[in-house]
PAVEX-138694 format. One record per atom (N, C-alpha, C): x, y, z; residue number from 1; residue in one letter. Coordinates in pm, whole numbers, plus 50000, padded with zeros to 5 digits. Layout:
! residues N
     X     Y     Z resi resn
     X     Y     Z  NUM    A
...
END
This chain:
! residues 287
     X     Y     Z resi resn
 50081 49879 50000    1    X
 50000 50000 50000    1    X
 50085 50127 50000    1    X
 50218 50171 50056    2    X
 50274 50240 50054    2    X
 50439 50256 50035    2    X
 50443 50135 49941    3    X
 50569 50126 49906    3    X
 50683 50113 49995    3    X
 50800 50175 49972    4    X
 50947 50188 50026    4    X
 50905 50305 50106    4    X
 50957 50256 50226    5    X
 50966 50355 50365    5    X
 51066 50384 50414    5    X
 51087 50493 50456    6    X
 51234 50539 50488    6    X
 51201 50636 50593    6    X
 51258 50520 50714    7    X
 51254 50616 50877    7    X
 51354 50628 50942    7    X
 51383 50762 50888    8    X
 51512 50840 50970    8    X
 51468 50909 51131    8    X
 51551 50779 51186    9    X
 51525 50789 51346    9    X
 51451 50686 51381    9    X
 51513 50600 51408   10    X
 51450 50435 51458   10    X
 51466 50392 51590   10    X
 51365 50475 51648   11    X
 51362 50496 51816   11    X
 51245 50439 51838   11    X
 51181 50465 51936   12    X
 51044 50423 51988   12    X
 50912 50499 51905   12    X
 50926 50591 51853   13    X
 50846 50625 51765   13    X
 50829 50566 51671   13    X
 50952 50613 51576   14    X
 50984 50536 51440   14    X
 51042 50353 51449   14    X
 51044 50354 51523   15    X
 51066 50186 51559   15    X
 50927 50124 51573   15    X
 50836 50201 51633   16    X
 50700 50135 51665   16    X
 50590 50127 51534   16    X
 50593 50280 51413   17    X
 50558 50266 51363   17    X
 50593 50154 51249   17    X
 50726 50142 51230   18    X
 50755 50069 51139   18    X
 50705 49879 51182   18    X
 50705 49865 51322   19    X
 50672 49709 51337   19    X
 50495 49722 51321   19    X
 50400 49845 51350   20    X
 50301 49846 51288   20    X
 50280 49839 51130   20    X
 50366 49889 51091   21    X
 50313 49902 50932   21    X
 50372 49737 50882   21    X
 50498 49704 50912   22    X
 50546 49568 50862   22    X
 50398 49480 50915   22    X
 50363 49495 51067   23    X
 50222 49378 51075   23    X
 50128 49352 50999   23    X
 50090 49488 50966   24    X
 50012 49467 50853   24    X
 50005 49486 50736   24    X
 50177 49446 50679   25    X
 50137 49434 50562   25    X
 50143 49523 50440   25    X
 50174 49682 50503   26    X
 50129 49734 50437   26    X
 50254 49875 50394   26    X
 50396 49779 50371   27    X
 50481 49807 50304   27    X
 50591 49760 50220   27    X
 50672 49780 50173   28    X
 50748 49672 50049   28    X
 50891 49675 50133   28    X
 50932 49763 50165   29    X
 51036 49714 50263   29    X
 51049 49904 50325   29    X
 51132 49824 50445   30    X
 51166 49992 50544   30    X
 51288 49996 50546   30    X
 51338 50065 50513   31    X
 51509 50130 50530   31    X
 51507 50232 50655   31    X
 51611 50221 50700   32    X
 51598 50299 50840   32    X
 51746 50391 50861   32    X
 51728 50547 50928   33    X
 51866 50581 50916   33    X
 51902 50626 51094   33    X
 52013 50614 51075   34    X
 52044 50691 51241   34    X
 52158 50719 51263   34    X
 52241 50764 51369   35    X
 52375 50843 51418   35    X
 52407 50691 51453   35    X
 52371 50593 51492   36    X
 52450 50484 51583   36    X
 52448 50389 51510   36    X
 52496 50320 51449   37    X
 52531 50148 51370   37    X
 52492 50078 51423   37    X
 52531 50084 51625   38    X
 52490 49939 51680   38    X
 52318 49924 51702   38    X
 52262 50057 51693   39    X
 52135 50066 51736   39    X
 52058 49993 51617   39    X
 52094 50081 51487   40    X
 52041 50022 51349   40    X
 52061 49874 51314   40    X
 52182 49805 51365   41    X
 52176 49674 51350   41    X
 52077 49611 51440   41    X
 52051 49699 51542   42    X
 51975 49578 51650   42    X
 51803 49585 51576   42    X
 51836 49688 51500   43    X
 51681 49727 51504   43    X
 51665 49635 51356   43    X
 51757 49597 51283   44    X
 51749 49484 51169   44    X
 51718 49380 51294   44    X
 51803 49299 51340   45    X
 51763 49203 51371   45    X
 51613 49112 51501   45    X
 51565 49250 51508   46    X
 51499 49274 51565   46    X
 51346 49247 51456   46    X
 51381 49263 51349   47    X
 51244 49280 51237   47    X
 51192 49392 51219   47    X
 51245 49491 51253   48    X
 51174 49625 51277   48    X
 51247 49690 51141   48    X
 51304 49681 51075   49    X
 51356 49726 50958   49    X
 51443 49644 50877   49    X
 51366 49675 50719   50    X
 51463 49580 50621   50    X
 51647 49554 50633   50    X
 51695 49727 50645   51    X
 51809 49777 50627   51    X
 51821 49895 50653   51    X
 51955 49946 50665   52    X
 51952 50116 50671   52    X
 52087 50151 50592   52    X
 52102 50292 50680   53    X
 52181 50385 50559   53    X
 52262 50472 50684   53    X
 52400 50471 50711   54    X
 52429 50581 50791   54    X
 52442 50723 50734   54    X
 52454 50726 50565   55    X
 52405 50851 50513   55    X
 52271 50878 50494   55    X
 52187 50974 50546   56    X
 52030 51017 50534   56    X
 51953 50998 50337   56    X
 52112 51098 50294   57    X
 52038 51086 50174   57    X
 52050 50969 50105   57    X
 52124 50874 50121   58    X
 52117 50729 50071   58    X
 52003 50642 50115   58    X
 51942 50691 50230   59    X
 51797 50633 50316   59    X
 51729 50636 50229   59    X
 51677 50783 50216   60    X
 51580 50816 50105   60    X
 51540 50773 49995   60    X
 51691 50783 49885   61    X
 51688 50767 49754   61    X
 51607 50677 49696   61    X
 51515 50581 49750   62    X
 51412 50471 49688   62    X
 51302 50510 49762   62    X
 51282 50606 49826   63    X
 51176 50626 49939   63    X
 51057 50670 49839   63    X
 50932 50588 49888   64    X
 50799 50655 49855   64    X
 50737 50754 49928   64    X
 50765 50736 50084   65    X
 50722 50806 50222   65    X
 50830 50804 50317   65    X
 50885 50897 50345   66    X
 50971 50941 50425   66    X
 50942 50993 50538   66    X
 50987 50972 50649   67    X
 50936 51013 50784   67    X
 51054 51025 50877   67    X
 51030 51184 50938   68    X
 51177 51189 51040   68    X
 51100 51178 51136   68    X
 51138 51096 51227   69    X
 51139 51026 51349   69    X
 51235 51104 51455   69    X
 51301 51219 51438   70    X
 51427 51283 51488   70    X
 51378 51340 51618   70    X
 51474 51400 51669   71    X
 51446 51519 51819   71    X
 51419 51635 51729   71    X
 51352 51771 51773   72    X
 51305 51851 51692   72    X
 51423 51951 51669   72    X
 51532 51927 51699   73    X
 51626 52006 51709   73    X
 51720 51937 51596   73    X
 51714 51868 51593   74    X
 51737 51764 51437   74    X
 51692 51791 51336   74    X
 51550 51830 51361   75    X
 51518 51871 51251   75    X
 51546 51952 51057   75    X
 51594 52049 51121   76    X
 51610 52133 51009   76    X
 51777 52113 50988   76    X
 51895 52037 51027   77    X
 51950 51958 50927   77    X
 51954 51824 50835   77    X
 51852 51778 50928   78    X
 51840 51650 50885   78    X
 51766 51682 50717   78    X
 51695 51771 50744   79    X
 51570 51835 50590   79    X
 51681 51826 50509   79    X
 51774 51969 50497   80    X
 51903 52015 50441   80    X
 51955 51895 50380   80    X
 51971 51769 50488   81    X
 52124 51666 50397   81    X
 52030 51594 50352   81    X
 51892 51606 50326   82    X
 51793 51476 50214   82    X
 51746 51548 50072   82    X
 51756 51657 50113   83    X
 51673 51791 50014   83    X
 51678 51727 49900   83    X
 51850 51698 49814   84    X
 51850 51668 49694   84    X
 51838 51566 49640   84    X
 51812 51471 49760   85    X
 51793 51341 49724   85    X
 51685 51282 49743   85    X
 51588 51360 49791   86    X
 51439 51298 49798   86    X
 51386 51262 49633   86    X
 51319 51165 49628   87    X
 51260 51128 49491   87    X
 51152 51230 49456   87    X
 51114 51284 49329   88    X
 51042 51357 49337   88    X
 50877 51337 49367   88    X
 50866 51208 49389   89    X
 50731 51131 49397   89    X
 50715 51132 49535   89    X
 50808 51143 49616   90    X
 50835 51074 49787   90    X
 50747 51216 49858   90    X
 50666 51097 49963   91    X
 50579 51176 50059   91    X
 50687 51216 50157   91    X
 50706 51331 50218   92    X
 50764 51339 50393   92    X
 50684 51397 50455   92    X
 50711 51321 50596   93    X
 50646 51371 50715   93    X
 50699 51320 50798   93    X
 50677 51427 50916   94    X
 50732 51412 51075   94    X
 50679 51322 51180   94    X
 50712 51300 51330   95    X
 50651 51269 51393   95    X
 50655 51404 51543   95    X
 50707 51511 51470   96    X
 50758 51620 51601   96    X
 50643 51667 51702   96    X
 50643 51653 51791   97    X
 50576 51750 51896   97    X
 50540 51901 51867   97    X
 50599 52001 51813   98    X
 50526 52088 51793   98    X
 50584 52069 51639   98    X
 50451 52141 51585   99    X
 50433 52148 51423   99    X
 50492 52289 51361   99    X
 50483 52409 51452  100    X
 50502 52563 51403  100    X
 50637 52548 51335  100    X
 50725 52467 51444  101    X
 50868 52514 51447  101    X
 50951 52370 51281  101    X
 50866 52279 51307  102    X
 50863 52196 51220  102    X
 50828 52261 51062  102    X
 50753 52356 51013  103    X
 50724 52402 50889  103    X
 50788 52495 50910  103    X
 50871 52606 50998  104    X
 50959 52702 50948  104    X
 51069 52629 50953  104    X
 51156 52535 50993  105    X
 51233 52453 50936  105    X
 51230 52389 50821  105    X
 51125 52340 50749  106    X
 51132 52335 50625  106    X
 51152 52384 50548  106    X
 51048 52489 50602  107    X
 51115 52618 50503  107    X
 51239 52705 50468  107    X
 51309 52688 50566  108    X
 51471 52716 50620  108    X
 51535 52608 50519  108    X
 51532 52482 50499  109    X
 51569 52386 50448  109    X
 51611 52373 50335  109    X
 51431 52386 50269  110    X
 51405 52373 50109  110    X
 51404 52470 50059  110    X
 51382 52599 50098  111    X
 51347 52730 50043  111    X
 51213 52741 50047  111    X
 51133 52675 50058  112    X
 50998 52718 50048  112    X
 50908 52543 50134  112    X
 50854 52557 50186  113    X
 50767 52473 50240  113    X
 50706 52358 50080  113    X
 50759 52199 50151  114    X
 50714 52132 50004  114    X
 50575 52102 50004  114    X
 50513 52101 49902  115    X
 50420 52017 49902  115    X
 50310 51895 49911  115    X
 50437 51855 49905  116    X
 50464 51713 49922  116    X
 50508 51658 50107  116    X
 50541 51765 50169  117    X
 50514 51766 50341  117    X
 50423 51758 50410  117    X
 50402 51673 50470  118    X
 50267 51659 50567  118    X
 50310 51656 50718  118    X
 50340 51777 50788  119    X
 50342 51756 50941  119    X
 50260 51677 51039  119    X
 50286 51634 51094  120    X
 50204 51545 51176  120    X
 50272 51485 51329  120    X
 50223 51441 51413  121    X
 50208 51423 51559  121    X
 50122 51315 51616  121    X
 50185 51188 51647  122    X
 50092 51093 51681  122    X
 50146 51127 51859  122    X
 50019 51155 51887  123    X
 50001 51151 52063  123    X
 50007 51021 52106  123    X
 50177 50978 52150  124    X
 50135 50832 52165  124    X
 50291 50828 52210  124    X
 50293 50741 52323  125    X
 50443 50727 52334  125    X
 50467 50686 52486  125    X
 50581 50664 52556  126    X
 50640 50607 52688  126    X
 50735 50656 52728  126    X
 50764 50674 52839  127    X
 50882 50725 52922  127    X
 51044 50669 52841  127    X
 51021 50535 52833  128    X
 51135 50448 52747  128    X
 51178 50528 52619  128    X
 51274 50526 52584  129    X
 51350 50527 52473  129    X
 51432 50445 52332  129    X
 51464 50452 52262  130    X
 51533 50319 52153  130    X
 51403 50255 52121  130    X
 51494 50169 52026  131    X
 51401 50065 51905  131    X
 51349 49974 52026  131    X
 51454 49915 52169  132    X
 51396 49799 52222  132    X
 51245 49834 52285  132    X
 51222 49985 52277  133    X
 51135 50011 52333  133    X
 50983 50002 52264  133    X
 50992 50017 52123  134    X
 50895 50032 52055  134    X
 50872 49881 52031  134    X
 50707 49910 51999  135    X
 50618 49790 51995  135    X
 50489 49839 51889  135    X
 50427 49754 51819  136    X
 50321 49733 51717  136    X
 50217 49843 51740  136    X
 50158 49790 51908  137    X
 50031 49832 51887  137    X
 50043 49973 51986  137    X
 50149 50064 51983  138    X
 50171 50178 52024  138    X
 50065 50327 51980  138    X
 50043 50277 51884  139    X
 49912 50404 51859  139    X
 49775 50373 51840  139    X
 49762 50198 51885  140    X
 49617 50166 51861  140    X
 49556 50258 51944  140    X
 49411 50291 51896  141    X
 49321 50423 51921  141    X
 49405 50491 51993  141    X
 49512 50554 51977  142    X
 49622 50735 51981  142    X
 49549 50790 51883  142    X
 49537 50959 51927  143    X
 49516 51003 51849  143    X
 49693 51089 51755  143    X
 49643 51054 51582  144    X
 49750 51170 51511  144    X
 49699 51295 51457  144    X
 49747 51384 51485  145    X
 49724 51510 51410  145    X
 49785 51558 51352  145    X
 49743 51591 51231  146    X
 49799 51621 51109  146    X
 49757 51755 51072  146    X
 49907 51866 51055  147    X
 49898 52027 51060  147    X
 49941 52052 50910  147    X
 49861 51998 50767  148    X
 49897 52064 50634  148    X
 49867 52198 50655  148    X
 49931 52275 50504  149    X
 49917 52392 50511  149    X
 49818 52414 50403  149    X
 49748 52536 50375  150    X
 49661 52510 50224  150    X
 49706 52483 50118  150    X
 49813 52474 50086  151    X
 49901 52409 49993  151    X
 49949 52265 49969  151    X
 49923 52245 50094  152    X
 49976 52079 50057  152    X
 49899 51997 50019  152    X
 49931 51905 49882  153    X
 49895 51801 49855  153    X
 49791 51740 49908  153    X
 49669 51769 49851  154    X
 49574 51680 49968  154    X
 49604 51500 49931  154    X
 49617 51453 49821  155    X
 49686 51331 49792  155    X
 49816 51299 49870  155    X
 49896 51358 49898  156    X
 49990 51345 49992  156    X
 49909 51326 50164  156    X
 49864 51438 50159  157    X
 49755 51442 50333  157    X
 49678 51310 50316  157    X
 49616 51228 50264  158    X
 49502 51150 50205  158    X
 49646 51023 50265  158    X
 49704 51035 50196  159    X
 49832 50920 50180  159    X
 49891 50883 50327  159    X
 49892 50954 50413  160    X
 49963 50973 50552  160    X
 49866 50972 50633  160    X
 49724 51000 50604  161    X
 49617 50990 50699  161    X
 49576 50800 50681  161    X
 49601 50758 50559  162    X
 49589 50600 50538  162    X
 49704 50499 50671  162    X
 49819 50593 50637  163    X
 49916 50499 50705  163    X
 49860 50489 50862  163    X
 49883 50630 50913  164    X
 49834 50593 51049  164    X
 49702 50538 51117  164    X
 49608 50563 50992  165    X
 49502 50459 51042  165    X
 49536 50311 51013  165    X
 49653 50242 50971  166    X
 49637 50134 50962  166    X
 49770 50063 51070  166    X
 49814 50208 51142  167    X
 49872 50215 51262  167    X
 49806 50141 51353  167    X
 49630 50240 51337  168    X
 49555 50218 51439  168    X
 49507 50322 51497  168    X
 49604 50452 51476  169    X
 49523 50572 51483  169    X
 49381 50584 51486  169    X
 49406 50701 51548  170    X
 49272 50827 51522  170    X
 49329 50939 51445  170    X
 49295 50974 51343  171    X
 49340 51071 51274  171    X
 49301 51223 51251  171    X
 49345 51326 51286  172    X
 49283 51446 51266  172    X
 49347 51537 51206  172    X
 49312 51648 51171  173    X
 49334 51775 51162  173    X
 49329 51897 51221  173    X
 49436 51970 51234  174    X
 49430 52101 51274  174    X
 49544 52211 51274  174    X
 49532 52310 51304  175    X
 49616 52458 51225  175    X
 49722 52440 51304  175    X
 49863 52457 51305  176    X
 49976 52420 51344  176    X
 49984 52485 51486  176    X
 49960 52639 51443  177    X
 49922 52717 51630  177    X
 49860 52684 51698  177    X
 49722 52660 51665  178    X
 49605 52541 51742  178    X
 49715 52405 51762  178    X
 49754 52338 51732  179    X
 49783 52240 51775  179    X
 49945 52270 51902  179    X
 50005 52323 51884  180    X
 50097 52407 51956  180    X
 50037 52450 52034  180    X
 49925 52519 52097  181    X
 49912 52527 52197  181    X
 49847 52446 52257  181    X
 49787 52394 52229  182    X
 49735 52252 52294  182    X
 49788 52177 52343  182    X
 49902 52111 52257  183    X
 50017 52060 52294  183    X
 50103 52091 52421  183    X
 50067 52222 52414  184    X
 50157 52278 52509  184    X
 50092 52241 52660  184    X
 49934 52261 52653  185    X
 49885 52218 52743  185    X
 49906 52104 52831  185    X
 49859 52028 52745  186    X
 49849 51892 52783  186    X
 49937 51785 52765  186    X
 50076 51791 52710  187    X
 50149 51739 52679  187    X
 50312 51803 52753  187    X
 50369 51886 52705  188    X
 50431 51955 52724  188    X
 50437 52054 52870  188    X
 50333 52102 52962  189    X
 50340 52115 53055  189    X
 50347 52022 53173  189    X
 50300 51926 53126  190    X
 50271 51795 53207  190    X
 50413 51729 53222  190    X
 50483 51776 53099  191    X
 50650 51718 53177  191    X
 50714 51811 53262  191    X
 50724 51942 53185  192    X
 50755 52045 53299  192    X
 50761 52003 53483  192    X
 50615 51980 53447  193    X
 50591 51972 53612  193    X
 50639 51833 53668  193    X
 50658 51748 53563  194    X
 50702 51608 53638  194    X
 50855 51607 53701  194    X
 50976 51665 53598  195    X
 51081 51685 53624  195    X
 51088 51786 53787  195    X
 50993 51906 53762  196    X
 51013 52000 53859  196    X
 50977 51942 53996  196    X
 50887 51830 53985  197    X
 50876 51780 54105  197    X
 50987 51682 54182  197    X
 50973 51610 54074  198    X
 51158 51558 54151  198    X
 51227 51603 54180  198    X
 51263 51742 54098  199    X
 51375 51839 54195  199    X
 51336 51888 54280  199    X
 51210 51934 54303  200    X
 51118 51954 54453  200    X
 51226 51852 54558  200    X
 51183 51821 54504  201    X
 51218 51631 54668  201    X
 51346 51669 54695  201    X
 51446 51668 54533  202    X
 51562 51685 54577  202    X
 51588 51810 54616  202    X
 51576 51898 54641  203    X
 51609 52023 54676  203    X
 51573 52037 54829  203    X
 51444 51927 54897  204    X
 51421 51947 55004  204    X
 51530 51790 55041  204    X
 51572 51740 54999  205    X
 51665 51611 55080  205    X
 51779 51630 54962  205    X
 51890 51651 54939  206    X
 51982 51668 54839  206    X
 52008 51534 54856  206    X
 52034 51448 54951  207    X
 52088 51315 54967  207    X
 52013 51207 54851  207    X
 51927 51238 54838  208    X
 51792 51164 54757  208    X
 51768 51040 54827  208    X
 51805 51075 54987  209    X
 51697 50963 55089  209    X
 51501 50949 55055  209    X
 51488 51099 55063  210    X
 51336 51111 55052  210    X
 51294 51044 54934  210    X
 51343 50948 54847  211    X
 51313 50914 54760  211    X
 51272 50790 54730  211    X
 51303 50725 54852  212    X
 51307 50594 54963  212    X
 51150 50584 54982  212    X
 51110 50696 55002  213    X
 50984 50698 55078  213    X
 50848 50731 54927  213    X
 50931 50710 54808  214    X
 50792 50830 54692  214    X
 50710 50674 54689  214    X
 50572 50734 54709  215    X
 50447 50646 54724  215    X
 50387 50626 54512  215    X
 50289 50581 54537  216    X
 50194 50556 54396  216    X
 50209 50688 54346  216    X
 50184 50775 54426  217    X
 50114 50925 54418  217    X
 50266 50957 54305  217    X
 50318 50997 54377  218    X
 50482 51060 54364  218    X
 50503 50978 54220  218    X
 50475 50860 54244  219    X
 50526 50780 54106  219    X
 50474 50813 54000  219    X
 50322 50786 53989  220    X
 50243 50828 53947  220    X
 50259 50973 53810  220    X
 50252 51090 53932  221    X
 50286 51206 53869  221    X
 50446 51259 53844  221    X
 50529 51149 53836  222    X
 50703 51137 53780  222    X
 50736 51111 53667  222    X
 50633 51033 53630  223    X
 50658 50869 53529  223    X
 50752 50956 53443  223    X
 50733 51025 53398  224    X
 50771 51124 53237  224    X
 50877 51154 53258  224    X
 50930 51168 53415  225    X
 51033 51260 53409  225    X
 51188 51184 53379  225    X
 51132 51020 53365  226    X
 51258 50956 53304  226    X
 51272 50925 53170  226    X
 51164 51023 53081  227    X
 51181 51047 52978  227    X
 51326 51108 52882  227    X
 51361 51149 52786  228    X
 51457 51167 52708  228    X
 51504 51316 52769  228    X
 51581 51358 52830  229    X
 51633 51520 52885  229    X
 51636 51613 52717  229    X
 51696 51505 52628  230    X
 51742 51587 52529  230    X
 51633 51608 52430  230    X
 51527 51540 52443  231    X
 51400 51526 52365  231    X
 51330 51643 52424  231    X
 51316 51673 52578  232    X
 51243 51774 52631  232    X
 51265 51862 52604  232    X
 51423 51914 52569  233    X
 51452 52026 52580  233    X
 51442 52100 52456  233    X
 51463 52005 52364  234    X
 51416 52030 52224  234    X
 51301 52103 52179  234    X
 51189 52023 52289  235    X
 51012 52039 52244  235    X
 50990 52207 52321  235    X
 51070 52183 52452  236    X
 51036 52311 52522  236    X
 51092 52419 52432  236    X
 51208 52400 52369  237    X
 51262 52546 52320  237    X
 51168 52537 52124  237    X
 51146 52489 52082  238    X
 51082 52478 51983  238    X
 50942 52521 51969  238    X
 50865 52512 52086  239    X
 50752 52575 52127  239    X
 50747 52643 52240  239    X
 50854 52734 52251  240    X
 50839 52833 52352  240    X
 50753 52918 52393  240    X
 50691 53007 52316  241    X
 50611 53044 52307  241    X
 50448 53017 52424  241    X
 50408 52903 52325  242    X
 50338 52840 52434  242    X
 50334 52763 52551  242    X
 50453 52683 52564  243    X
 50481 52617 52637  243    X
 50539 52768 52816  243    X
 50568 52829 52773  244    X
 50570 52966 52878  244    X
 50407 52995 52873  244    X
 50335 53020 52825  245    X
 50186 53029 52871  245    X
 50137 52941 52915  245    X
 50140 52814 52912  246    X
 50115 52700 53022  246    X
 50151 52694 53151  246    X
 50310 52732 53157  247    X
 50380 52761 53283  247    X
 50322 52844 53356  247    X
 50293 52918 53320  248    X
 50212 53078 53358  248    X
 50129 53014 53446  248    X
 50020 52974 53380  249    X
 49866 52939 53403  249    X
 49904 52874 53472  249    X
 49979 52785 53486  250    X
 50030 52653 53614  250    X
 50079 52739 53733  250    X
 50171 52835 53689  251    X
 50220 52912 53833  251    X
 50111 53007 53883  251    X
 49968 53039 53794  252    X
 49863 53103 53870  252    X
 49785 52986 53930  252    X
 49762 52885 53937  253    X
 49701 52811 53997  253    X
 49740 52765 54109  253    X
 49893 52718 54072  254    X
 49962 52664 54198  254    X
 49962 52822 54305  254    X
 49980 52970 54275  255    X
 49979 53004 54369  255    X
 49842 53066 54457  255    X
 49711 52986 54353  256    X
 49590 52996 54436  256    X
 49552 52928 54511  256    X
 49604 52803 54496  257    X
 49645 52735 54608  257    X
 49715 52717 54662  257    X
 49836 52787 54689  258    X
 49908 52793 54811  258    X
 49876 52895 54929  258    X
 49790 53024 54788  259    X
 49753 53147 54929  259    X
 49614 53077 54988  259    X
 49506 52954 54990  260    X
 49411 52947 55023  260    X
 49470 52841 55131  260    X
 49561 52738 55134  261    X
 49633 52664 55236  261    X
 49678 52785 55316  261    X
 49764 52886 55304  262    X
 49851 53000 55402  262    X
 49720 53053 55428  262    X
 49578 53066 55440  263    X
 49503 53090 55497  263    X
 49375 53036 55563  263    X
 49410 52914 55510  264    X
 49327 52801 55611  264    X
 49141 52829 55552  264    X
 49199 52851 55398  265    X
 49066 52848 55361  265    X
 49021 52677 55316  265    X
 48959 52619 55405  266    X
 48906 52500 55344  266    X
 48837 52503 55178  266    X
 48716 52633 55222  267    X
 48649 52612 55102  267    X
 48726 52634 54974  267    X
 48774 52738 54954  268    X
 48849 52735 54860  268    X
 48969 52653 54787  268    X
 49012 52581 54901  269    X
 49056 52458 54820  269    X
 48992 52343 54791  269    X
 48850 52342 54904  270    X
 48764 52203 54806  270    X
 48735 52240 54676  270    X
 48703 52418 54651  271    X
 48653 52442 54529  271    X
 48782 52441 54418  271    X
 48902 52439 54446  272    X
 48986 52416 54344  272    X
 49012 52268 54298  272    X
 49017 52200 54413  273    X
 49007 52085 54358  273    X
 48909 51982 54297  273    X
 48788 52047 54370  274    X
 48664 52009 54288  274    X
 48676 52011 54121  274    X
 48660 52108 54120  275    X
 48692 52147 53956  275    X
 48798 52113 53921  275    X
 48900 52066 53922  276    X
 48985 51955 53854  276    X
 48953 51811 53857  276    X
 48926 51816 53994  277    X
 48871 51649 53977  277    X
 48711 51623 53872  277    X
 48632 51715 53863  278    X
 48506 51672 53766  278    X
 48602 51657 53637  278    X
 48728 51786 53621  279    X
 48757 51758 53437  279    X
 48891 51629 53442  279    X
 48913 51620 53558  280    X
 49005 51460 53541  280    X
 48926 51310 53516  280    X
 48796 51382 53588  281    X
 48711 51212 53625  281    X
 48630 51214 53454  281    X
 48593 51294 53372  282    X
 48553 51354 53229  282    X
 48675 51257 53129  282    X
 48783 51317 53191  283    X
 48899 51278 53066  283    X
 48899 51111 53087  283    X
 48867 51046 53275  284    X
 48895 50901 53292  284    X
 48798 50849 53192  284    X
 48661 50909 53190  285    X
 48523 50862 53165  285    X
 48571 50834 52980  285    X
 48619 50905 52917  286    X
 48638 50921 52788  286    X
 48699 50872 52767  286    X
 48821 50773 52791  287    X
 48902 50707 52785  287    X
 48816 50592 52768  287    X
END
């Protein structure tokens, strides 16, 4: 269904999609590219890819659909060293966290935003890292969102909305800023605060005894923070913008509840937490 695939960056993203698309079927072979040899071999023998390429543009050169799988800070060289070697038939698209910074890198790249580009974002993923991490059914019902511009290819958009539904996706659409800030919301602030809480602990026990003691709770709201450092830092500075208006809104909340504790207002903190818990118990319900 979609020919020769070529996934530059064969991590848990691009590692997962590719053992989805090989399950079903519904490619002729995957070439895979990356900075590490030993990783790319494991990820051959693993089944997760035909072969690879430690040059990008040698990845490509048979590619029908191309997909960077990269940190977003990767991005806009990785574009640069494929530019002349993309086929002129070949779909690309991303898997980046924010989309804004993803199409002015292209555009930085190619000179002009291609047509043939389809940004996109599958909400879907694990604290883990590498190929050993990725698995098949990683985006069954995830939602992807997909940020074309009015220019792009709706046959190209049409083409990339097929793959990830046979991911398993949910597939959508929406405007790259809309999705950036959203993102920022619910994705992207939510690590913020996971990291910041561990340094909470550590900052109140430097020894990292108190750490002896982190319950469900603590675990719970951490998980993320043993996520990729270099992946975060990427997403945070790439969507700055919004990702500082999240912070915001987080540091006005957190300090409406700290002045209603420093004043021994009960009600006002049942009423703050009330209203998070109806839109947490909403998001459980929808799930």
């Amino acid at each position: 269904m979609f020919g020769n695939i070529a996934i530059l960056g064969v991590g848990l993203i691009g590692g997962s999609l590719a053992r989805a698309l090989r399950r079903a079927g519904a490619c002729r072979r995957i070439m895979g590219y990356g900075r590490h040899e030993t990783e790319l071999k494991k990820a051959v023998s693993l089944g997760v890819i035909d072969d690879y390429a430690l040059d990008p543009a040698h990845a490509v050169a048979r590619a029908d659909i191309v997909v960077l799988a990269v940190p977003l800070g990767a991005m806009k060289p990785l574009m640069a060293a494929i530019g002349s070697a993309l086929p002129p038939h070949a779909i690309l698209t991303d898997v980046g966290s924010a989309k804004s910074s993803v199409i002015a890198d292209a555009t930085a790249a190619f000179g002009l935003m291609p047509e043939r580009f389809v940004p996109a974002h599958p909400i879907a993923g694990t604290e883990q890292s590498g190929v050993d991490a990725s698995f098949a059914e990683l985006f069954e019902g995830r939602r992807v969102i997909l940020t074309p511009l009015e220019h792009t290819d709706r046959a190209a958009v049409e083409k990339i909305r097929a793959m990830w539904r046979v991911a398993g996706a949910v597939v959508e659409e929406m405007d790259a800023l809309h999705h950036d800030r959203m993102l920022a919301a619910t994705s992207h602030l939510p690590h913020v605060v996971a990291y910041s809480v561990v340094n909470a602990a550590l900052q109140l026990d430097p020894t990292s005894a108190v750490l002896r003691y982190a319950g469900t709770s603590f675990r719970d709201v951490t998980r993320v923070a043993s996520s990729d450092p270099v992946m975060w830092r990427d997403i945070w500075l790439a969507n700055k913008d919004a990702v500082l208006d999240s912070v915001q809104a987080f540091q006005t909340q957190l300090q409406a509840l700290q002045h209603a504790i420093e004043q021994d207002d009960g009600t006002a903190i049942v009423a703050i937490l009330s209203r998070a818990k109806a839109a947490r118990d909403r998001l459980a319900h929808e799930a």
